[in-house]
PALOZA-972813 format. One record per residue: x, y, z of N, C-alpha, C in turn; residue in three letters. Coordinates in pm, whole numbers, plus 50000, padded with zeros to 5 digits. Layout:
! PALOZA-972813
XYZXYZXYZALA ...
***
This chain:
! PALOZA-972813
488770620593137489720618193031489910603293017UNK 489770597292907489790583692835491040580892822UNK 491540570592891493330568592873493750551992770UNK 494590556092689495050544392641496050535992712UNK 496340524792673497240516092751498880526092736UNK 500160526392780500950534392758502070524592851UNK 503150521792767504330515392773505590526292816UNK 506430519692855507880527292858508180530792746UNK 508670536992711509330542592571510560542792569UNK 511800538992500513040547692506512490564192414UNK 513630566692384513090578692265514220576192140UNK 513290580792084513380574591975514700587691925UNK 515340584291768516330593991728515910605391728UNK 514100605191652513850618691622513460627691751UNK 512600617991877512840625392000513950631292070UNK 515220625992047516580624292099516770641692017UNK 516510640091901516840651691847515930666791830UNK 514700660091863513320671791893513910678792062UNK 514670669392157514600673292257516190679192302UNK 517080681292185518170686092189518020698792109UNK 516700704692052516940716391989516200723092097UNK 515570715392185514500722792240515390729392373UNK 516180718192463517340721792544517860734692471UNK 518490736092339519480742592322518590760392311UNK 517230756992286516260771592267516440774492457UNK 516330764692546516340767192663516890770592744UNK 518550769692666519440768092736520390759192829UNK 521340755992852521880745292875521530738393028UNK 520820724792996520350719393110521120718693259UNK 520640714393350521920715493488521250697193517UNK 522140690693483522640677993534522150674993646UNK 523150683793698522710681593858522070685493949UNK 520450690093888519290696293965519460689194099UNK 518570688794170518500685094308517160688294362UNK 516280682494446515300681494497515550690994611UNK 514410704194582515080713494665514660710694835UNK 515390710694931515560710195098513920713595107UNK 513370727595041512290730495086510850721295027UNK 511280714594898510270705094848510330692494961UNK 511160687495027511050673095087510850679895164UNK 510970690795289510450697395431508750698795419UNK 508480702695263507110704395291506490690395209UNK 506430681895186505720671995121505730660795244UNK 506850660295323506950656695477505690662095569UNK 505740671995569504740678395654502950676495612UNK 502810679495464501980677695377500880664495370UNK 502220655295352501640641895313500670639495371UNK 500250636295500498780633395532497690638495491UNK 497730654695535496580662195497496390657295322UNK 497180657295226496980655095076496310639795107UNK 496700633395175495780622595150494180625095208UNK 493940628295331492970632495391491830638495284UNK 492610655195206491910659595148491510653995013UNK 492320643594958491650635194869490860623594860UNK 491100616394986490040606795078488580613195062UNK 488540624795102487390632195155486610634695006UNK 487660639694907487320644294825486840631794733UNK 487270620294732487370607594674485510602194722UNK 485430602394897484240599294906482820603394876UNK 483390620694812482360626694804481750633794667UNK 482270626394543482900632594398481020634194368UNK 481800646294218480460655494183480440653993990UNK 479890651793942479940651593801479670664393743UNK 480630668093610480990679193583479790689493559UNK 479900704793640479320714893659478090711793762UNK 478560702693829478070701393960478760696494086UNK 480120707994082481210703094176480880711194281UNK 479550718294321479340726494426479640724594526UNK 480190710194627480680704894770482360708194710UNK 482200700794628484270707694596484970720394623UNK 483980725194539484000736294508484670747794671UNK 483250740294696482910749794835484310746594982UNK 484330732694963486000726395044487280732395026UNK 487630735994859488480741794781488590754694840UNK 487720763394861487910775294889487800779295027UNK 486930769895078487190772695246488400766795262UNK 489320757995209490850758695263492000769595191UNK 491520775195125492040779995053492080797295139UNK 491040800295179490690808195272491530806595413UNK 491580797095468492390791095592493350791695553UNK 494130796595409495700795895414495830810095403UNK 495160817695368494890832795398494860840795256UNK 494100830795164494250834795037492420840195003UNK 492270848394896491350851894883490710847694773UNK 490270832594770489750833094612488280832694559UNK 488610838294476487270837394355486650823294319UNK 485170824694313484310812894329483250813994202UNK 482640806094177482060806294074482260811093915UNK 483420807893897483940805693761483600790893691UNK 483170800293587481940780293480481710776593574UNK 480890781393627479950777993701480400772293828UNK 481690764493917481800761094006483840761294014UNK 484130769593958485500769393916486240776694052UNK 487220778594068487700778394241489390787894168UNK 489260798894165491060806094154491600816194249UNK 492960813494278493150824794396494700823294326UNK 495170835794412496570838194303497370842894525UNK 498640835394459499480839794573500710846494515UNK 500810856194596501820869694537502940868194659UNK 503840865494543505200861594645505490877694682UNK 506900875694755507560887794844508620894494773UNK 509010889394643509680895394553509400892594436UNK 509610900394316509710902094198509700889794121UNK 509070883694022509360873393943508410870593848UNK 507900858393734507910856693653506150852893748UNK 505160846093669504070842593710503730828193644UNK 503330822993695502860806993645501240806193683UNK 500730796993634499590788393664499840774693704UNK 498690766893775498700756393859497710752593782UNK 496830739193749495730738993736495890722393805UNK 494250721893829493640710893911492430706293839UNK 491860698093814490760694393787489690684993895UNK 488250693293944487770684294030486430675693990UNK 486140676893884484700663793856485160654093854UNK 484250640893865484220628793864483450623193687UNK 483220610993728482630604993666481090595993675UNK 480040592993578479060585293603479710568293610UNK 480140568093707480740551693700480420549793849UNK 479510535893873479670532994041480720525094020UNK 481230529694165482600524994215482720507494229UNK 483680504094228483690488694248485330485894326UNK 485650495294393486750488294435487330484194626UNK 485800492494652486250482094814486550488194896UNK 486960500694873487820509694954487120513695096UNK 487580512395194486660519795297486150536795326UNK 487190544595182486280554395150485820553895051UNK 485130543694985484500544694805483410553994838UNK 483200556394712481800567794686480910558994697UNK 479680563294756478080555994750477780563594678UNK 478190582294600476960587394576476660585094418UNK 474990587494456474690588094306474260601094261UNK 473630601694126473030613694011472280608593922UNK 471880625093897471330621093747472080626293648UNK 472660615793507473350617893444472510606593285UNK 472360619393211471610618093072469850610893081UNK 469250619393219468210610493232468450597593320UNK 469240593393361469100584193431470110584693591UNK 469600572693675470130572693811471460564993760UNK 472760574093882474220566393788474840569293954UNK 475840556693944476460559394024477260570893982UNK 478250578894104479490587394073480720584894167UNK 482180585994062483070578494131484090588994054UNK 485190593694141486470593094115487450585994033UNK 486510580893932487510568893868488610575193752UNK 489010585393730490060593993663491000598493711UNK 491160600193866492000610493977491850620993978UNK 490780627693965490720641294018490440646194116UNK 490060637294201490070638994339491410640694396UNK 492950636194307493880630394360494260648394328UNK 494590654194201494700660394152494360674494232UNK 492940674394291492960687094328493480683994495UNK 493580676894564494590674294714495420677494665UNK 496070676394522497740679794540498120692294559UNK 496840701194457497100714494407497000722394535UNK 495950712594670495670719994768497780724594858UNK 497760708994835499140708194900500490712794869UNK 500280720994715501060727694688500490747094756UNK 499650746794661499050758594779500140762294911UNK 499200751194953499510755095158501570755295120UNK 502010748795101503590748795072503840763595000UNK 503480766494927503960779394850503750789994946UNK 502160787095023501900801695109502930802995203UNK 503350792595269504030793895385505600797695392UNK 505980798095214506660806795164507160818495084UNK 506110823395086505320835195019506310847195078UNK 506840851895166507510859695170509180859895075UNK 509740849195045510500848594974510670842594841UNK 509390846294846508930833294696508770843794613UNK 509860844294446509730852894340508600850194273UNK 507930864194246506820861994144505340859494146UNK 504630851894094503070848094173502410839894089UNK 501610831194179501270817994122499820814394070UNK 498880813094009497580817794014497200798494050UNK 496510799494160496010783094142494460785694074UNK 494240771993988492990772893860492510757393918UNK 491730756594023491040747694059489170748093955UNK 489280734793855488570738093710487520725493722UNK 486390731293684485240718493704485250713693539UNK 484460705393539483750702493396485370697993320UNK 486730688793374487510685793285486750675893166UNK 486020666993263485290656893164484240662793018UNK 484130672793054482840679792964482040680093013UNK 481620690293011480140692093027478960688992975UNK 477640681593034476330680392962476260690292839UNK 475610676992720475550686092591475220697792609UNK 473970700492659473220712992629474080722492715UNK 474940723592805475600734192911477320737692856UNK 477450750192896479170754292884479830747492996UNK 481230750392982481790745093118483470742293032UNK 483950734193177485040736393152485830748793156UNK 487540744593040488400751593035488430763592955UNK 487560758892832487030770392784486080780892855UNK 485330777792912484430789493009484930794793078UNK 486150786493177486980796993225487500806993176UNK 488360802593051488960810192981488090822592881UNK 487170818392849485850829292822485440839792940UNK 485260839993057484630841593181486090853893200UNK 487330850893107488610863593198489480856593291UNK 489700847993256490590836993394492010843793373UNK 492750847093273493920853193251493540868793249UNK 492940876393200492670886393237493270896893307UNK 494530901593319494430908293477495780900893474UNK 496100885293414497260875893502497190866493398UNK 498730871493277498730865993163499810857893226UNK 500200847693272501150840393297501860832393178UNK 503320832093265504400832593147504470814493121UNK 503930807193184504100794993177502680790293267UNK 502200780393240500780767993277501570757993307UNK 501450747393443501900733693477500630727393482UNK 500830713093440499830707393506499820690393500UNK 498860684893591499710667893583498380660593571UNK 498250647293550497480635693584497810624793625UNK 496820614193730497800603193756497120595693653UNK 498150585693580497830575293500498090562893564UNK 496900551593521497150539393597498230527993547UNK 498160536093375499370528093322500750526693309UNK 500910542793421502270543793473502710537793633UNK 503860531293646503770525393777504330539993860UNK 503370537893979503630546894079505100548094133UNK 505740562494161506670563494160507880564294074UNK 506760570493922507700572893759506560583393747UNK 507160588693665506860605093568506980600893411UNK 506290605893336506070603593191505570618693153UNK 506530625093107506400637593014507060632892854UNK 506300642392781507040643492629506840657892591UNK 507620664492495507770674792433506790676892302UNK 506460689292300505060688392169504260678592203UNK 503740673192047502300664192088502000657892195UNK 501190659292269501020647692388500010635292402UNK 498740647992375497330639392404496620643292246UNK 495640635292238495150634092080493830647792106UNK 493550652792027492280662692039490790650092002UNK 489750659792071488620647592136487570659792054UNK 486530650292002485470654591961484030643891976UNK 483160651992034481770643992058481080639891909UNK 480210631491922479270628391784477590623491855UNK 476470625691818475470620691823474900618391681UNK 474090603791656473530600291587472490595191607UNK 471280597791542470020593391521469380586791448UNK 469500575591412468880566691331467340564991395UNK 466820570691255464850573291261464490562291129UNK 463400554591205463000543991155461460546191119UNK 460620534891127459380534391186458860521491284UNK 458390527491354457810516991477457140507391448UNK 457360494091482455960480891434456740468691544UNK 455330463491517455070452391606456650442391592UNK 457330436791699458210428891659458400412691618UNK 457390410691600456520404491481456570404891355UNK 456450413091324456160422291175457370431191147UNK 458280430291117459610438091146459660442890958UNK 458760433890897458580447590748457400452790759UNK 456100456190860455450464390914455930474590892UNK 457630479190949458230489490925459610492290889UNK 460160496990972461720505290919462800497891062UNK 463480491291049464170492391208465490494191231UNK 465140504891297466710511991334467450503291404UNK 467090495691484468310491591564469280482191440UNK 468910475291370469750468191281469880477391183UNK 469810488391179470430501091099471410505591166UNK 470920509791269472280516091352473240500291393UNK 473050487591418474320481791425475160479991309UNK 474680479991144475110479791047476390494091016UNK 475340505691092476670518691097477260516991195UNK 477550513991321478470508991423479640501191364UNK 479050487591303480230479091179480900489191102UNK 480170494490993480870500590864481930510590934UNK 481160518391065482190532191077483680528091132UNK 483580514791179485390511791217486130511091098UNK 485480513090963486380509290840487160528390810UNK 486260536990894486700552590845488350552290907UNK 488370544891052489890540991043490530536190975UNK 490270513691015490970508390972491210510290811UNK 490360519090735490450511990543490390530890520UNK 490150542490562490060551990516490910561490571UNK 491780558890658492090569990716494220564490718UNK 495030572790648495990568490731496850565690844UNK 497000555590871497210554790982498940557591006UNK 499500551990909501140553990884501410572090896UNK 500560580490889500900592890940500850596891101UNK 499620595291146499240595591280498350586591325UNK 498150581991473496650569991487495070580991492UNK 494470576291508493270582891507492350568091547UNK 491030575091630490090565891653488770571291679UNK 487830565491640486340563391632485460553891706UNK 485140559591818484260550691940482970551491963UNK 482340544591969480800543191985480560540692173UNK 480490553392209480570551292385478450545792483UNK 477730551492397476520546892422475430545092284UNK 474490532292291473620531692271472050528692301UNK 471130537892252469820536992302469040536492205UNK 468220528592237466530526292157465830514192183UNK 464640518092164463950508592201463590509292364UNK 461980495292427461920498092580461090484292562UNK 460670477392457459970463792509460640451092393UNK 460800443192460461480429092365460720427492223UNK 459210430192245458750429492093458140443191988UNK 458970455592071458700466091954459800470291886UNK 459780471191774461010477691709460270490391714UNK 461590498491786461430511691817461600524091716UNK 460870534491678461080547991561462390548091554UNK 463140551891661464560554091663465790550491782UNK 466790549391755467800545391798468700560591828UNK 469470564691922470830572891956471690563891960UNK 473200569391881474250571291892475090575191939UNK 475970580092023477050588492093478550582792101UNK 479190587092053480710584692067481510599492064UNK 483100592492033484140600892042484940598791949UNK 485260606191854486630611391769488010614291843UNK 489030605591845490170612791894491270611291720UNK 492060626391730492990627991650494180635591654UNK 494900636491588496150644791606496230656291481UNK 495770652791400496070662191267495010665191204UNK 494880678991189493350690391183492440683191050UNK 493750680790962493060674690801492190661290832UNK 492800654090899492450639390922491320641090987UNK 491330653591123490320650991188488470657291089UNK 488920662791022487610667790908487470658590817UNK 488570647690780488380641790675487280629290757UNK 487720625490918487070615590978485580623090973UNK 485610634091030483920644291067483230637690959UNK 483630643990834482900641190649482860625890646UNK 483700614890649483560598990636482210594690738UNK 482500600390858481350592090984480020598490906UNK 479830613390910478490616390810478130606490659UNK 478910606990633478630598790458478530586690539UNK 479080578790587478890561190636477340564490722UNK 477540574190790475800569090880474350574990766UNK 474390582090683473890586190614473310577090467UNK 474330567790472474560560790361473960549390384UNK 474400541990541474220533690555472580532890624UNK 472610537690650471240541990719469700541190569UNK 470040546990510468980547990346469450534290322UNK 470670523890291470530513690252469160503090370UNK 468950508090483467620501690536466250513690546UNK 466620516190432465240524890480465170534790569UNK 466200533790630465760548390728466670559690708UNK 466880567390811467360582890785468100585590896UNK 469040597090914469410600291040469600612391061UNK 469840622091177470500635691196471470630791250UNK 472500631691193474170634691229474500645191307UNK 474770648891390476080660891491477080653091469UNK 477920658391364479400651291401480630665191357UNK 480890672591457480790665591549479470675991598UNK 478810671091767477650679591812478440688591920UNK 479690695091945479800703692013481480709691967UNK 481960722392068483460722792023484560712692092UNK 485370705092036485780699792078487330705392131UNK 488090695292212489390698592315490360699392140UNK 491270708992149492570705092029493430691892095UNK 494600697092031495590685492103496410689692165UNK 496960681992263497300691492400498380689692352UNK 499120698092343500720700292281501850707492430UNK 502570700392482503600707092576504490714292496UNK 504740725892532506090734792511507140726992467UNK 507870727992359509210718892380510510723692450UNK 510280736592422511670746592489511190745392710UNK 509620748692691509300742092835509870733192886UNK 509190720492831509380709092892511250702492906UNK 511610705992819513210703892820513600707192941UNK 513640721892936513720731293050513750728093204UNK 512520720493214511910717393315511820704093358UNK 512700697093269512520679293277513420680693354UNK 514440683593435515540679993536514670680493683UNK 513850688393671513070696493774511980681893838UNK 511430674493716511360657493712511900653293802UNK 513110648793732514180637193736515040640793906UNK 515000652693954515270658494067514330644394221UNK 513000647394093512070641994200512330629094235UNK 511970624494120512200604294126513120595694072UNK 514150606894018515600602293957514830599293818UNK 516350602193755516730603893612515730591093515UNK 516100577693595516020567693519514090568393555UNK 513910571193628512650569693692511180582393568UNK 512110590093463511400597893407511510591793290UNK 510210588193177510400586393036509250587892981UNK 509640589392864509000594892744507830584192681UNK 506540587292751505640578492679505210579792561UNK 504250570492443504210572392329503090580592332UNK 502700588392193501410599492182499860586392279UNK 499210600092347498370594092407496950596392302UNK 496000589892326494780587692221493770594892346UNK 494030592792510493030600692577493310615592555UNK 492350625592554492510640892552491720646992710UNK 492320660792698492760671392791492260684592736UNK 491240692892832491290701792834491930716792854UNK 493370709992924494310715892971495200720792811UNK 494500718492726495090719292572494660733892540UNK 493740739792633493400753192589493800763092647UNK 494890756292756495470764392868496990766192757UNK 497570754692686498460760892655498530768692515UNK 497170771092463497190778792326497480797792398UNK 497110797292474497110810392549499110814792632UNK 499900802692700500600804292751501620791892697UNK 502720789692684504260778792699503060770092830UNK 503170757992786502680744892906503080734692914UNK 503180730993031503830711493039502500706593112UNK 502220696893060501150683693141502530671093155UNK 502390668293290502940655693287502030644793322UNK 502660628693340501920620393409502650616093496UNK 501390613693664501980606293749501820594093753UNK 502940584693722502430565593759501360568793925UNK 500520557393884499100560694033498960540194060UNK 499900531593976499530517693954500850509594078UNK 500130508294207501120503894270502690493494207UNK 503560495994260504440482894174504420467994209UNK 504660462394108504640452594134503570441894039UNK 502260453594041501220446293970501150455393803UNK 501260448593700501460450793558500860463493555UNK 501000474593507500030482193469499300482493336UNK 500010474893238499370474993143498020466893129UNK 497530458593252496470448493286496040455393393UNK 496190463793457495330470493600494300483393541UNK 493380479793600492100487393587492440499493531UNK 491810509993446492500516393394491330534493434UNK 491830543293409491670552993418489860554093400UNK 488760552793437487370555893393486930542693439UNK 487370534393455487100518393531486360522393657UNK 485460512593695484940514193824485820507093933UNK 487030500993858487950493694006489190499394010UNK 489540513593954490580524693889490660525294096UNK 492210519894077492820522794198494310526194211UNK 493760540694291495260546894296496120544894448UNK 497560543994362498500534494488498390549694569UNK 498580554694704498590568994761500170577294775UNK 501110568494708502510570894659502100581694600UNK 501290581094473501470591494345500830600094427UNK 500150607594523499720618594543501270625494652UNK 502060616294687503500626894732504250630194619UNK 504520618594511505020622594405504650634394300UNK 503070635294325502640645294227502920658694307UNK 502640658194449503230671994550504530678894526UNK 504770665994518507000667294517507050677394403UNK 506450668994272507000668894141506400685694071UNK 505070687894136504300696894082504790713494169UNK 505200711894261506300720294379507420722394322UNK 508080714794279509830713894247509780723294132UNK 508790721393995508490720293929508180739493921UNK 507320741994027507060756294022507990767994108UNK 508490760394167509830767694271510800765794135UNK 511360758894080512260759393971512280769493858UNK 511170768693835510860781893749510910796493784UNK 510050797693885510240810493968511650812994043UNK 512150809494061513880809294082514670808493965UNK 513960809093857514600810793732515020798093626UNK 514170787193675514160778993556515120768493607UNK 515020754193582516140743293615517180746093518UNK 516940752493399518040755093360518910764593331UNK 
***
């Protein structure tokens, strides 16, 4: 997941007032939540192993639908807590459900464990060495998103819930999920495959939690919002087809590469000059380009690949139709041609939290790291697969600050960076917060 820079927010009137209808659908908040005795007994006890198992997990990361060592860790502890789970969901997906000792409502957990093609750069005495193959080529792979952080937590909520499983209302399904990043074009994966594959099935749960650490939150703060959260993400490939000649002779033939940089230019105008922006933001990224292999051939053709992020369904078709007409257009003004995918696969919606949820459940927060310590960041431009978890069920995604204090976060390495370093604060905070969070509910809600 691609993260934008993200500031403190106050909230604004219309939040002030989105989040007073949503309280009042919820029912009247309790002030004075409290961090329950049994969340600090077990995040006490916890804390090491969550670091351990994300150390481990940190040194050893897998790029999406090839989390088979995760995978396989995930469920042999998961097994050691005396749970029975299911393996090979999309292909490397990890779920086991713990059935409390009395009667109650059911939730989901979710975790995400792929990495990324990024070699690491930050020093650590557990950094990743490993590498892959990713689009044809040798790549490093690194943890540089937190999902390594992410699934230690889910482990460490786990082991905490089991060990209260006899008096614990209700039942919890943990959704340990490969492929958050996406999956290779040509393969399924992900949240959708789970959810294709029967993941609810059997265990329609009444509510989905789920968190990320962000680097642009300082460690030791929480950033939830109500409704919109994260922008919906869509892939694009483009092909600008030329003809090949000596680079020498460059009207010999057709050349894509100064075709395709001419559509790279024009397509930032489908934002800045075509798209409004005074309704919602929206953006258009060009994440790789290829063509060409010797200094003096202009090569047949050039690839394209980027990302669409948006918030509003119209905008996002009106961008699909603009990027086709600009590469299409622009492309015949040099002579050449292209095949467009825009987009080339299904893309994530927009991850929308519950508002009557999240209200609900924001004390359950503020319990954790105090009141002042929770706020409302602005709409995010990175997207979440966890967006398909809540078309099915009521969901909250929060964020954990992961950016030690002290040092700016709005200037520290950022989420997909190869020097993306998380302070080891946010993995108690995300324990605390993601625990409190599901004991609150199953006891009937913070509010």
């Amino acid at each position: 997941m691609s993260l934008a820079v993200r500031s403190r927010m106050p909230l604004s009137r219309m939040s002030l007032l989105a989040c007073a209808l949503a309280l009042d659908l919820a029912g009247p908040a309790r002030a004075d939540t409290a961090q329950r005795p049994e969340v600090v007994a077990a995040a006490r006890q916890l804390q090491q192993q969550v670091i351990d198992w994300r150390r481990d997990f940190h040194q050893h990361p897998e790029l999406s639908n090839r989390e088979e060592r995760t995978a396989k860790v995930v469920a042999d502890e998961l097994r050691k807590m005396g749970l029975q789970p299911k393996t090979g969901i999309a292909h490397h997906g990890v779920v086991a459900v713990i059935k409390g000792g009395k009667p109650g409502p059911r939730i989901a957990l979710r975790a995400d464990m792929d990495a990324l093609p990024v070699a690491e750069r930050t020093g650590l005495p557990f950094a990743s060495k490993a590498t892959a193959q990713f689009r044809g080529e040798t790549v490093g792979v690194m943890h540089a998103c937190g999902h390594d952080a992410h699934t230690g937590i889910l482990l460490g909520v786990a082991k905490a819930l089991v060990a209260m499983r006899d008096t614990l209302p209700g039942e919890v399904m943990l959704v340990f999920q490969p492929a958050e990043e996406g999956p290779p074009a040509d393969e399924d994966g992900g949240a959708s495959m789970m959810l294709a594959q029967g993941l609810f099935d059997g265990f329609r749960p009444d509510a989905v939690f789920g968190l990320h650490v962000f680097s642009s939150v300082p460690a030791g703060q929480i950033a939830v919002r109500g409704g919109p959260l994260m922008a919906a993400s869509d892939r694009f490939s483009i092909k600008v087809i030329g003809r090949q000649t000596h680079g020498s002779r460059p009207w010999g033939g057709i050349d894509p590469i100064v075709a395709a940089a001419d559509l790279v230019g024009t397509a930032q105008t489908i934002v800045s000059r075509r798209t409004d922006l005074a309704k919602l933001p929206a953006v258009v990224t060009f994440g790789a380009i290829k063509g060409g292999i010797r200094y003096n051939i202009i090569p047949d053709d050039v690839e394209l690949i980027g990302t669409i992020r948006t918030f509003d369904e119209g905008m996002r078709e009106k961008i699909f139709a603009d990027l086709r007409n600009v590469s299409e257009h622009v492309a015949a003004a040099h002579g050449a041609r292209v095949e467009a995918k825009v987009p080339d696969s299904e893309g994530n919606p927009v991850t929308i939290n519950d508002p009557a949820l999240t209200a609900k459940m924001l004390p359950s927060l503020q319990a954790v790291v105090g009141a002042d310590n929770v706020f409302e960041p602005p709409l995010q431009m990175g997207s979440e697969d966890f967006s398909l978890y809540g078309q099915k069920a009521p969901a909250m995604f929060f964020f954990v600050g992961s950016t030690t204090p002290g040092i700016d976060p709005a200037t520290a390495p950022g989420n997909h960076s190869p020097e993306f370093l998380l302070d080891e604060k946010s993995l108690d905070v995300g324990l605390r917060a993601l625990l409190q969070v599901s004991l609150d509910y199953l006891h009937g809600g913070a509010g």
